[in-house]
N, C-alpha and C positions, 0 to 999 in steps of 0.2 A: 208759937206753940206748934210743934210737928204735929203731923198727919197721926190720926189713930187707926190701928189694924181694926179692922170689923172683929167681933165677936159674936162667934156662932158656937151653936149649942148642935153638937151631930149622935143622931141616936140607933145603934144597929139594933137590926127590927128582922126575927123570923118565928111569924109564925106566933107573935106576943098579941093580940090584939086586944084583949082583954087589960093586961099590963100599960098600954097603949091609952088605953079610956081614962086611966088615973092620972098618967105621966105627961102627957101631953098641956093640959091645961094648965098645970104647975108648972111647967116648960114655959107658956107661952105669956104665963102672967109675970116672968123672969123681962128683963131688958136687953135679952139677944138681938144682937141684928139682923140675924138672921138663924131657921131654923131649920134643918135636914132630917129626914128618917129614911138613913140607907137600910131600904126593904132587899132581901135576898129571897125574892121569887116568893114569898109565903103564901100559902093555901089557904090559911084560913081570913078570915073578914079585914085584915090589917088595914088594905090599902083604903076599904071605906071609912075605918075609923079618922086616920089620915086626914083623906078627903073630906071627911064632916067637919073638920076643927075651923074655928074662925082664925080664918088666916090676918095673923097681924102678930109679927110682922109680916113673916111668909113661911111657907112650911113647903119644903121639896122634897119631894119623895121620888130620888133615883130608884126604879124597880131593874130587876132582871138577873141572872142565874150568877151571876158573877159581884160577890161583894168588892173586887178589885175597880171596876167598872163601877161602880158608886163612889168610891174613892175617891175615884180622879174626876169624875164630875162635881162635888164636893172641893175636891183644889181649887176648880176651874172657878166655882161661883164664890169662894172666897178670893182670889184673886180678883176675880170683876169685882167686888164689890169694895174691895180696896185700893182700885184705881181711881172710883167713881168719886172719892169724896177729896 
């Protein structure tokens, strides 16, 4: 049997945090390999909501001003993560 691509679930996030509190958990009770919330800088509570969720499998939260820049760190950890197995 060949190798399986990881599957990951990636969610653009600005400024939803409330949105967040509902979506996340339903995300996280899904069988992703992994889980992303590319944040684009938001102001409001997002990254704590984020950061509260029981991480399992894992939840990464690329932040910073540039959605491009989440992107590609998102490539990068799917790639790693289907080298690994």
């Amino acid at each position: 049997m060949a190798n399986q691509s990881p599957v990951v679930a990636a969610i653009p996030n600005y400024n939803m945090a409330d949105s967040l509190r509902k979506l996340l958990p339903q995300v996280l009770s899904q069988s992703y390999d992994g889980v992303f919330v590319l944040d684009d800088a938001s102001t409001d509570d997002s990254v704590d909501v984020v950061q509260s969720v029981d991480i399992n499998p894992f939840v990464a939260l690329p932040q910073g001003g540039m959605a491009l820049d989440a992107l590609i760190v998102l490539q990068r950890r799917v790639q790693a993560s289907g080298s690994s197995g």
